[in-house]
Gaussian input, Z-matrix of N, CA and C with variables (Angstrom, degrees):
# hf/3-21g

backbone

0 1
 N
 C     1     B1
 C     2     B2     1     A1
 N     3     B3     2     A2     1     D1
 C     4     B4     3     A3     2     D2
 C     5     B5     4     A4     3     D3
 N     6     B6     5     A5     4     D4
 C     7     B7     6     A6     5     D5
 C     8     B8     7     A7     6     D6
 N     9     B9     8     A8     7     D7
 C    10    B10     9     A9     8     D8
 C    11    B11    10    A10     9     D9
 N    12    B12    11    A11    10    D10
 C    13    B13    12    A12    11    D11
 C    14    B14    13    A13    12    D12
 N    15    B15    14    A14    13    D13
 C    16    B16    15    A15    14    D14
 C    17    B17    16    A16    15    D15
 N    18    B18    17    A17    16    D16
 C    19    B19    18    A18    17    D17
 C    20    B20    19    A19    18    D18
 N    21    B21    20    A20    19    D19
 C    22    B22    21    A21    20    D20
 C    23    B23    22    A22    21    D21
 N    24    B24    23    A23    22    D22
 C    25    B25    24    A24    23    D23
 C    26    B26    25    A25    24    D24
 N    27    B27    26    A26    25    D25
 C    28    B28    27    A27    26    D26
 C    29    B29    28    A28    27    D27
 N    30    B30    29    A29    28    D28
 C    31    B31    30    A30    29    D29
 C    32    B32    31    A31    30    D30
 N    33    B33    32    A32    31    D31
 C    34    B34    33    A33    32    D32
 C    35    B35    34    A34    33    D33
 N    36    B36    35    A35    34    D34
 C    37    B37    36    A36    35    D35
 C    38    B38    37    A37    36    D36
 N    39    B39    38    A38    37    D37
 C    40    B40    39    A39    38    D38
 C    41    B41    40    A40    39    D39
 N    42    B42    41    A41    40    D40
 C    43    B43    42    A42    41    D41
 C    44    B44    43    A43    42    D42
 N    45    B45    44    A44    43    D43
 C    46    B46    45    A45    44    D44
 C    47    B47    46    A46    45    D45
 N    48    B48    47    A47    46    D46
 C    49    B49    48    A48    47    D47
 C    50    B50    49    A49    48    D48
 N    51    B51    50    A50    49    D49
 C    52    B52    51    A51    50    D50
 C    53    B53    52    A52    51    D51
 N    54    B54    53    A53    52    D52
 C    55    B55    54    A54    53    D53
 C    56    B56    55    A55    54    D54
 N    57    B57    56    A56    55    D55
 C    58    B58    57    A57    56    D56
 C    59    B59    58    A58    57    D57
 N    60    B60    59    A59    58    D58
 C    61    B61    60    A60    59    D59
 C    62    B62    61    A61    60    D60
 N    63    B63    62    A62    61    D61
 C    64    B64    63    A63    62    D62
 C    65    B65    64    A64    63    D63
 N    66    B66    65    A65    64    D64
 C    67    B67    66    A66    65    D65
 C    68    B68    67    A67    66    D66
 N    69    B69    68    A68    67    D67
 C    70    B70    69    A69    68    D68
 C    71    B71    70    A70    69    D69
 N    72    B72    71    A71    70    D70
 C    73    B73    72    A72    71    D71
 C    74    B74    73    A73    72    D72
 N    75    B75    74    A74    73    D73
 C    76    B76    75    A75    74    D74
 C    77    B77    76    A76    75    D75
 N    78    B78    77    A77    76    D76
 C    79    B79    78    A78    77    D77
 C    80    B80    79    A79    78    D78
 N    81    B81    80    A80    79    D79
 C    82    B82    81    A81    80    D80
 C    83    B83    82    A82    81    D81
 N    84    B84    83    A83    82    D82
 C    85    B85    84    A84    83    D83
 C    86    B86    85    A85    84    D84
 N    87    B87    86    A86    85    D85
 C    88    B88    87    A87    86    D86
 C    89    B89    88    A88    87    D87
 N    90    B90    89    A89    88    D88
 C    91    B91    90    A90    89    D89
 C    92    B92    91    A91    90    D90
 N    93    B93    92    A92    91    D91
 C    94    B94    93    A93    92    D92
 C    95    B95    94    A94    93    D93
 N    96    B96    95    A95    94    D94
 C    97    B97    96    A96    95    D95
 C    98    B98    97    A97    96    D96
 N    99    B99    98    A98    97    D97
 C   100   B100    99    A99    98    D98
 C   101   B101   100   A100    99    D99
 N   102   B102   101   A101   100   D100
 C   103   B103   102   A102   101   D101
 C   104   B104   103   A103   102   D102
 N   105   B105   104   A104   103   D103
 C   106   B106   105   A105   104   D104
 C   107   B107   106   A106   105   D105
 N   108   B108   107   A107   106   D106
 C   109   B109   108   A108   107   D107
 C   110   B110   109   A109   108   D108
 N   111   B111   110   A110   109   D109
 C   112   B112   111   A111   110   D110
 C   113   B113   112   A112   111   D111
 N   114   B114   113   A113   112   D112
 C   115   B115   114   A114   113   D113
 C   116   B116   115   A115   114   D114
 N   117   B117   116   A116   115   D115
 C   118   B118   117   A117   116   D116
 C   119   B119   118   A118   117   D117
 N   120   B120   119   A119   118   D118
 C   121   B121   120   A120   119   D119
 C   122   B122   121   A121   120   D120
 N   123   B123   122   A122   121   D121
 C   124   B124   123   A123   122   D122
 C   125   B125   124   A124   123   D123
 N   126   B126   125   A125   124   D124
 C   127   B127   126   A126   125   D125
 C   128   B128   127   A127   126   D126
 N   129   B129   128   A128   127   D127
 C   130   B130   129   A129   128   D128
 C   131   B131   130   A130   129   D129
 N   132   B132   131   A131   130   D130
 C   133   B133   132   A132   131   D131
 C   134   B134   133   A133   132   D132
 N   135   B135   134   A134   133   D133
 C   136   B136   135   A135   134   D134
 C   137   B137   136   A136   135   D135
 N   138   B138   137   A137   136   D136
 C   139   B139   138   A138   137   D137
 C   140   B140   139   A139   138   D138
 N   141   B141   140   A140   139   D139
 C   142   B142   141   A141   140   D140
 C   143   B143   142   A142   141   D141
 N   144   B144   143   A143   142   D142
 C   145   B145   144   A144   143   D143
 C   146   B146   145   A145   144   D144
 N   147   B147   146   A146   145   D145
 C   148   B148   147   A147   146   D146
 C   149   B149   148   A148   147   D147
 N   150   B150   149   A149   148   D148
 C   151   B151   150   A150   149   D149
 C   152   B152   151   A151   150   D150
 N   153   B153   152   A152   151   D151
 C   154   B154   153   A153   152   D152
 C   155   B155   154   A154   153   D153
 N   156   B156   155   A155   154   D154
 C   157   B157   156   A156   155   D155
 C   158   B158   157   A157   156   D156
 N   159   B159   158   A158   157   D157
 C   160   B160   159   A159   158   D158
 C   161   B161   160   A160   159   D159
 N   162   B162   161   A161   160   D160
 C   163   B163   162   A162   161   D161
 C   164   B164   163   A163   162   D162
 N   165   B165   164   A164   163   D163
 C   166   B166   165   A165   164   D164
 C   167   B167   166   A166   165   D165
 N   168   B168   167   A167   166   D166
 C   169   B169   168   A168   167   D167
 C   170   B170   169   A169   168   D168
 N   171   B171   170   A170   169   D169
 C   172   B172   171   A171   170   D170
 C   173   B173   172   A172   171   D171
 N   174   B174   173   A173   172   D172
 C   175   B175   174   A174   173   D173
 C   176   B176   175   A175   174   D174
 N   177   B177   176   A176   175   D175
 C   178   B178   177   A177   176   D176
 C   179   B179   178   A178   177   D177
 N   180   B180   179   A179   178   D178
 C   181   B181   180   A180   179   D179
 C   182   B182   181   A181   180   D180
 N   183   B183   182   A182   181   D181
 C   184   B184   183   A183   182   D182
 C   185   B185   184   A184   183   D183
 N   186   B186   185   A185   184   D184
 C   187   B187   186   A186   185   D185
 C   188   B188   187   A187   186   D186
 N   189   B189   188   A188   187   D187
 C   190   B190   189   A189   188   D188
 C   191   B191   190   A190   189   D189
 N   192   B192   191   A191   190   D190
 C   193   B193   192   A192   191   D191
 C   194   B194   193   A193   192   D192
 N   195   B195   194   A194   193   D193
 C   196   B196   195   A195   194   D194
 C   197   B197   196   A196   195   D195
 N   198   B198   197   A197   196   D196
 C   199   B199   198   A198   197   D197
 C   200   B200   199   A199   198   D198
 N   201   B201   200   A200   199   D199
 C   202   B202   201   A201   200   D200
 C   203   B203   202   A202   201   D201
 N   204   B204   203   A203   202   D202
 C   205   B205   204   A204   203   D203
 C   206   B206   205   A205   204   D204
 N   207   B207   206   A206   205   D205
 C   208   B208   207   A207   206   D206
 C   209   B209   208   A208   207   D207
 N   210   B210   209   A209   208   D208
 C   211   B211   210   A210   209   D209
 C   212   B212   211   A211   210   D210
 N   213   B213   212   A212   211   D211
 C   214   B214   213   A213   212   D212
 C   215   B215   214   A214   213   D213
 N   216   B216   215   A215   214   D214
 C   217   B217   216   A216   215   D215
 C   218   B218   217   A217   216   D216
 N   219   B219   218   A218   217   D217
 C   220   B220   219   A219   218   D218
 C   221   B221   220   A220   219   D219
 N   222   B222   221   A221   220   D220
 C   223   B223   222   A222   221   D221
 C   224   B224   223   A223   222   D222
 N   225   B225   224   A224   223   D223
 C   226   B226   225   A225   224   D224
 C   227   B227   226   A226   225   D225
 N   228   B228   227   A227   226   D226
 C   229   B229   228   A228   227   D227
 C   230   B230   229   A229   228   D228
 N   231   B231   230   A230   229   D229
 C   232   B232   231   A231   230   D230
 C   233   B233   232   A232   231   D231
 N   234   B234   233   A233   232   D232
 C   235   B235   234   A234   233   D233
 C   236   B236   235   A235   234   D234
 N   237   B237   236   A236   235   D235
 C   238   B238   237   A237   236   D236
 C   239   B239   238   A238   237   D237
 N   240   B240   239   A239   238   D238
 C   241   B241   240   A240   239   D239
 C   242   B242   241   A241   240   D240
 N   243   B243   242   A242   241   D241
 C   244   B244   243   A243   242   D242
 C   245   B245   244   A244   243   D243
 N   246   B246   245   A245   244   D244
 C   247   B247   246   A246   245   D245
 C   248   B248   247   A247   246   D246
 N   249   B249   248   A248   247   D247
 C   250   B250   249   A249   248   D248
 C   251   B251   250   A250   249   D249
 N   252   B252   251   A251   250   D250
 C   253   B253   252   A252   251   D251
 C   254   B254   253   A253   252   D252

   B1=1.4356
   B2=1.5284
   B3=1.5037
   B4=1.0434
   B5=2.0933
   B6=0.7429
   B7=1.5191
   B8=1.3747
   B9=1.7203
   B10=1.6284
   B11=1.0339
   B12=1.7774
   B13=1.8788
   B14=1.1261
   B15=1.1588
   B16=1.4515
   B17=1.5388
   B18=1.1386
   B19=1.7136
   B20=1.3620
   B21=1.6231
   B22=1.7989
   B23=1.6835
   B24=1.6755
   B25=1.7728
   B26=1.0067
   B27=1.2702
   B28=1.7396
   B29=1.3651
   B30=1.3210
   B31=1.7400
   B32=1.4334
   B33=1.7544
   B34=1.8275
   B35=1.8191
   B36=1.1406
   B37=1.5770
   B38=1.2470
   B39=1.5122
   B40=1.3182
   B41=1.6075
   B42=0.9868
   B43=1.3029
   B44=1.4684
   B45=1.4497
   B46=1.5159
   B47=1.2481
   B48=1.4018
   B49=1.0647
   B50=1.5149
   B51=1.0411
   B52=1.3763
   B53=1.5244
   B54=1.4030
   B55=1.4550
   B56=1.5865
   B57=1.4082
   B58=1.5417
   B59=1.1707
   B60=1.2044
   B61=1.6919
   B62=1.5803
   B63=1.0402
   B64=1.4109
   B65=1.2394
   B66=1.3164
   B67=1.5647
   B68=1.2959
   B69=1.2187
   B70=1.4207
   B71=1.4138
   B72=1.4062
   B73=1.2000
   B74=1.9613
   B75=1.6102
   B76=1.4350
   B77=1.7631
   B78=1.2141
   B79=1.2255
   B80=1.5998
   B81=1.6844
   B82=1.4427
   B83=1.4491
   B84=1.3097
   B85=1.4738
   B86=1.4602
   B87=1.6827
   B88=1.1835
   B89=1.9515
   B90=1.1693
   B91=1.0838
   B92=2.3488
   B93=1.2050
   B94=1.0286
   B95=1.6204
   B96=1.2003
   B97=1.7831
   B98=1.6711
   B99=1.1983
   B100=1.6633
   B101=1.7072
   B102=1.5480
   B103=1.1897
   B104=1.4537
   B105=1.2651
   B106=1.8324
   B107=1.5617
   B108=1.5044
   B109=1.0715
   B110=1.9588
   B111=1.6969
   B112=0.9942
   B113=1.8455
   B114=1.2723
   B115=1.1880
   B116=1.4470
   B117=0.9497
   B118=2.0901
   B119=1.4091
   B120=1.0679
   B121=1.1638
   B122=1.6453
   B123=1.5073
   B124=1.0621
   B125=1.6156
   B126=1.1132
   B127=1.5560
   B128=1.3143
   B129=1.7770
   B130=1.1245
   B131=1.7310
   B132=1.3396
   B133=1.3951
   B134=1.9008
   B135=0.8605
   B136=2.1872
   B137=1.3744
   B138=1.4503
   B139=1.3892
   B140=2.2237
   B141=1.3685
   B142=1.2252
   B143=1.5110
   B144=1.3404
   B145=1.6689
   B146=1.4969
   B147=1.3701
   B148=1.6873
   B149=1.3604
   B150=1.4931
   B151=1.3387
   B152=1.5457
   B153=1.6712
   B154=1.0825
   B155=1.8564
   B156=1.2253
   B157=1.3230
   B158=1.6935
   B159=1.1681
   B160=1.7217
   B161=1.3029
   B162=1.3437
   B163=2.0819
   B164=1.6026
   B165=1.7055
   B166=1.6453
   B167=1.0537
   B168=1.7021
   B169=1.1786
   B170=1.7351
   B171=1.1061
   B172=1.7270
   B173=1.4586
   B174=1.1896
   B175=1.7924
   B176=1.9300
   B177=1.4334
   B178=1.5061
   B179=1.6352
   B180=1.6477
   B181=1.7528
   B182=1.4406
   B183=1.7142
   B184=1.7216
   B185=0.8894
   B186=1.7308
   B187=1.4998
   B188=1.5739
   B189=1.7012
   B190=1.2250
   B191=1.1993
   B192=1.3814
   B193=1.1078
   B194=1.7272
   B195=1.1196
   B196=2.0897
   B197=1.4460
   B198=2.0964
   B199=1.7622
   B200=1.3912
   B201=1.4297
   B202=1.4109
   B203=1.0770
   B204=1.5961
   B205=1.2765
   B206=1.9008
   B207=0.8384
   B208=1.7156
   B209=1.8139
   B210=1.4524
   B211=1.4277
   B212=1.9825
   B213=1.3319
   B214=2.0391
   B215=1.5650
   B216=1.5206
   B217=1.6314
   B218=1.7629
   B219=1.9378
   B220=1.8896
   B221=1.0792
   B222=2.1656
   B223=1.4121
   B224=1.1950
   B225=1.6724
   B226=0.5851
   B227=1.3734
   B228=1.8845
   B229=1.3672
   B230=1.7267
   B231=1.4294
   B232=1.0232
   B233=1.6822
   B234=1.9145
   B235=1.6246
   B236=1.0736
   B237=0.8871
   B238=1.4618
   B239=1.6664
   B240=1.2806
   B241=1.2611
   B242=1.3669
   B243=1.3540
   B244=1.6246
   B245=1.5208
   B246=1.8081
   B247=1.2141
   B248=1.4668
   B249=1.4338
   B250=1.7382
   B251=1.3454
   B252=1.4327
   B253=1.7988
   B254=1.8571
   A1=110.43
   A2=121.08
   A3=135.16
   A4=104.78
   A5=100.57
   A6=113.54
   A7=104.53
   A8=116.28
   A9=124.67
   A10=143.44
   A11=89.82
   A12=121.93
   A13=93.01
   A14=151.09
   A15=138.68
   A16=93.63
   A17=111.73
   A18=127.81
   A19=110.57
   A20=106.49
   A21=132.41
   A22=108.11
   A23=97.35
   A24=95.49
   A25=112.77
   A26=129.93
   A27=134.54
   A28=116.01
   A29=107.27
   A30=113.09
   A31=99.39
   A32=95.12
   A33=101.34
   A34=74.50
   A35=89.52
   A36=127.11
   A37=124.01
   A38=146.81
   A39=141.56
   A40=151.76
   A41=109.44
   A42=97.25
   A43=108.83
   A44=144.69
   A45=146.11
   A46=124.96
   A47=128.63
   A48=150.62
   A49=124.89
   A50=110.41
   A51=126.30
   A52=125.04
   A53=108.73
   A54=106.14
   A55=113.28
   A56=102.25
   A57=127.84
   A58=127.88
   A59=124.11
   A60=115.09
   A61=86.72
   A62=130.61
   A63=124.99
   A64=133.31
   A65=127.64
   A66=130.23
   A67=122.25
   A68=125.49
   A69=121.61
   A70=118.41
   A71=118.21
   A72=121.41
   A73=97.97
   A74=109.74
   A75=99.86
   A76=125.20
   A77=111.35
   A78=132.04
   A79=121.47
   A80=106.25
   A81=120.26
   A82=116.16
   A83=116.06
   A84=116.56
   A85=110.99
   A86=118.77
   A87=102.83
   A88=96.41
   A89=114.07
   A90=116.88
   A91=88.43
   A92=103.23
   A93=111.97
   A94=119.70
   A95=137.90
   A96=119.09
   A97=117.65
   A98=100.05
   A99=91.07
   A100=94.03
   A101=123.26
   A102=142.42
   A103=113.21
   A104=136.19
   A105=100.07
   A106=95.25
   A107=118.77
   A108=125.20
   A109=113.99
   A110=119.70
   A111=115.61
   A112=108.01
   A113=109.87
   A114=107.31
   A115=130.23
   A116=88.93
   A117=102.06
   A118=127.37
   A119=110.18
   A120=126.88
   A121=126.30
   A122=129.50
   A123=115.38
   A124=111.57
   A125=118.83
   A126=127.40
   A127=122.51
   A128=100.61
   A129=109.12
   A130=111.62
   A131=130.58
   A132=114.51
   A133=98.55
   A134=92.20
   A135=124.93
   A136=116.13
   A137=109.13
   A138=129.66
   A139=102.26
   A140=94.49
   A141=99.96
   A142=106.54
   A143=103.24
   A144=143.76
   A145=91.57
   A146=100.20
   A147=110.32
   A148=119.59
   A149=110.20
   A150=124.69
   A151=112.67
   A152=108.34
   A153=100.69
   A154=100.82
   A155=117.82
   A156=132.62
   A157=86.87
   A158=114.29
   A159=137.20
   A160=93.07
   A161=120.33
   A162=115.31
   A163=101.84
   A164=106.30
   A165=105.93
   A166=110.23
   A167=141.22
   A168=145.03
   A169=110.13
   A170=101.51
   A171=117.37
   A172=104.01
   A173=117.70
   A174=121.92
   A175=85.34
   A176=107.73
   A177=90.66
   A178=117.74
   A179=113.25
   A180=102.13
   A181=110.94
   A182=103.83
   A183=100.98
   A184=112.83
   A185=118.57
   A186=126.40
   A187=99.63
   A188=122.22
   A189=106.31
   A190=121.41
   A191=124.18
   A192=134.76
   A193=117.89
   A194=106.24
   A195=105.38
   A196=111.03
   A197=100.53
   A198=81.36
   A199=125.43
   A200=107.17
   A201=108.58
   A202=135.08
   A203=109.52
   A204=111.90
   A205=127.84
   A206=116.75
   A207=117.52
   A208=99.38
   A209=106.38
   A210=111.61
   A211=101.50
   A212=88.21
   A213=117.84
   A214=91.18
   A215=97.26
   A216=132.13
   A217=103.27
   A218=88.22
   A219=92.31
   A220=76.36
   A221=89.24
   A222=107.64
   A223=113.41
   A224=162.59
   A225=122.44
   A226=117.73
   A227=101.43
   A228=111.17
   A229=111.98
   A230=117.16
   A231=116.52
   A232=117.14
   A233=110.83
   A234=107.97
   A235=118.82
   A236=153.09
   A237=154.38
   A238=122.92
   A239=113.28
   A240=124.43
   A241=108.00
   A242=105.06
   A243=122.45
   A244=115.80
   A245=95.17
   A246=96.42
   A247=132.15
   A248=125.61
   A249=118.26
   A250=99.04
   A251=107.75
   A252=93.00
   A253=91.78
   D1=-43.85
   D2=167.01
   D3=-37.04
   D4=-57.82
   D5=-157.52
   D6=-72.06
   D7=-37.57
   D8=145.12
   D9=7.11
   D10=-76.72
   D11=178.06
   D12=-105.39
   D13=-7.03
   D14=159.73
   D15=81.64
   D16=46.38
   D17=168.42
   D18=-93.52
   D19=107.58
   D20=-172.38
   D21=-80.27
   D22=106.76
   D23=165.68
   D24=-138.98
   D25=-176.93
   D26=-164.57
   D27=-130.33
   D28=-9.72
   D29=-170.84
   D30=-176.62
   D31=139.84
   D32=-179.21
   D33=-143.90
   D34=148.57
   D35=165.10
   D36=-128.26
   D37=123.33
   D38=128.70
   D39=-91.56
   D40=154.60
   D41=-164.50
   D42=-147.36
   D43=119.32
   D44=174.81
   D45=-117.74
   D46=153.46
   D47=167.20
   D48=-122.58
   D49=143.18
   D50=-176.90
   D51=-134.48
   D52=151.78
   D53=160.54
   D54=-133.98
   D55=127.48
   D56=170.89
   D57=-111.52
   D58=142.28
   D59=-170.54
   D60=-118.25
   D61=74.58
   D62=141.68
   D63=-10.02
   D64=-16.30
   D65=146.73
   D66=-55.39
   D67=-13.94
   D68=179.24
   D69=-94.32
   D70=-33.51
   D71=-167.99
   D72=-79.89
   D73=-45.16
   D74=173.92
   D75=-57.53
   D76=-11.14
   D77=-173.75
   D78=67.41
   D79=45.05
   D80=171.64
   D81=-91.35
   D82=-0.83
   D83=-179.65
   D84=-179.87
   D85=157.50
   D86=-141.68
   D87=-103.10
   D88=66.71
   D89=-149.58
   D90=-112.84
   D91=160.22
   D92=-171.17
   D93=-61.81
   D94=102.74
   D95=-168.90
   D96=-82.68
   D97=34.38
   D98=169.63
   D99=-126.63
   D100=178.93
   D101=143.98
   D102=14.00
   D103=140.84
   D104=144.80
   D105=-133.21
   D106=3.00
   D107=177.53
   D108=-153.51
   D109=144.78
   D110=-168.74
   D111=-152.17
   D112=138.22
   D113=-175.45
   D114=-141.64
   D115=95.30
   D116=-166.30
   D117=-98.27
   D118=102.70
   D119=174.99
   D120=-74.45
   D121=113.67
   D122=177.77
   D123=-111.90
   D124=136.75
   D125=169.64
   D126=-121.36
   D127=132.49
   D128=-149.66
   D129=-130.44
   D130=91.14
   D131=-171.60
   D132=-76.27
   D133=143.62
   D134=179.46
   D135=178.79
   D136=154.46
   D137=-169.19
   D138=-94.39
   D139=-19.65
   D140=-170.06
   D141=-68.72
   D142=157.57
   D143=176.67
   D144=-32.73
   D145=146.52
   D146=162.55
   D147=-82.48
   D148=-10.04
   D149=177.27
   D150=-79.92
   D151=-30.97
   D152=-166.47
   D153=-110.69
   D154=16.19
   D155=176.89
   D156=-83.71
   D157=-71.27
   D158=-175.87
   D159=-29.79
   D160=-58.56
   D161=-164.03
   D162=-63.03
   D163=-46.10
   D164=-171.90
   D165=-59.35
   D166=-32.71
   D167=179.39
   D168=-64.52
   D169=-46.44
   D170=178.03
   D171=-61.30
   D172=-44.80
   D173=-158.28
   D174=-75.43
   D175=-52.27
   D176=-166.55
   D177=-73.50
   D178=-26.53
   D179=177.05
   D180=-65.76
   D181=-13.40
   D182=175.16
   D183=-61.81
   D184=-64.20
   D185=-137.58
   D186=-107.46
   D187=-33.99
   D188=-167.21
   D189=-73.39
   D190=138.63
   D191=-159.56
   D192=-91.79
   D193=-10.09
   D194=151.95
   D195=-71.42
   D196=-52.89
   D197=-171.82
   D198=-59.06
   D199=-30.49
   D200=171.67
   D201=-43.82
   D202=-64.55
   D203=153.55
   D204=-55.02
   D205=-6.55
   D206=169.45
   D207=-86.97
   D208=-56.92
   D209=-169.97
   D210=-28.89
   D211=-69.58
   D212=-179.68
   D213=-7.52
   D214=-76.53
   D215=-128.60
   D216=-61.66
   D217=-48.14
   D218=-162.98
   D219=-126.61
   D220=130.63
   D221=158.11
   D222=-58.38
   D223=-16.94
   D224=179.86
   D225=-147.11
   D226=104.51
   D227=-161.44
   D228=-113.18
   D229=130.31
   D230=178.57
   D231=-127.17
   D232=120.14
   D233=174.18
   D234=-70.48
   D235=-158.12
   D236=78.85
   D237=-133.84
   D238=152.85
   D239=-166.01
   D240=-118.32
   D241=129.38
   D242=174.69
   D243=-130.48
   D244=136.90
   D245=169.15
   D246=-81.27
   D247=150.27
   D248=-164.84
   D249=-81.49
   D250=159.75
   D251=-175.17
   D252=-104.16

């Protein structure tokens, strides 16, 4: 998406968290076996606009097709984007 808008950066990082209750999948309780929560952090060194950081973030929860599919899956998914210092 980056490459799209012709949006210039030098470094991306990620990083996630999750919560799983592993009781479900062993079948000790009748609890849900996927995700029920997820938290991804992307970091991003660029010189560009916060405005135009904001669209790249927008263009990819639109179009990319993991977050999408993550968004779906776990109620409760949270991005956020940081700049690298």
């Amino acid at each position: 998406m980056a490459k799209k808008i012709r949006f210039s950066y030098d470094g991306l990082e990620t990083a996630a968290e999750g919560m799983l209750d592993t009781r479900g999948r062993m079948g000790l309780a009748d609890v849900p076996v996927h995700y029920t929560a997820v938290r991804l952090t992307v970091r991003i060194r660029t010189d560009e606009s916060d405005e135009r950081l904001g669209r790249l973030s927008a263009l990819v929860a639109r179009y990319c097709p993991v977050d999408s599919f993550v968004r779906a899956a776990v109620p409760d998914y949270v991005v956020t984007w940081e700049r690298m210092g």
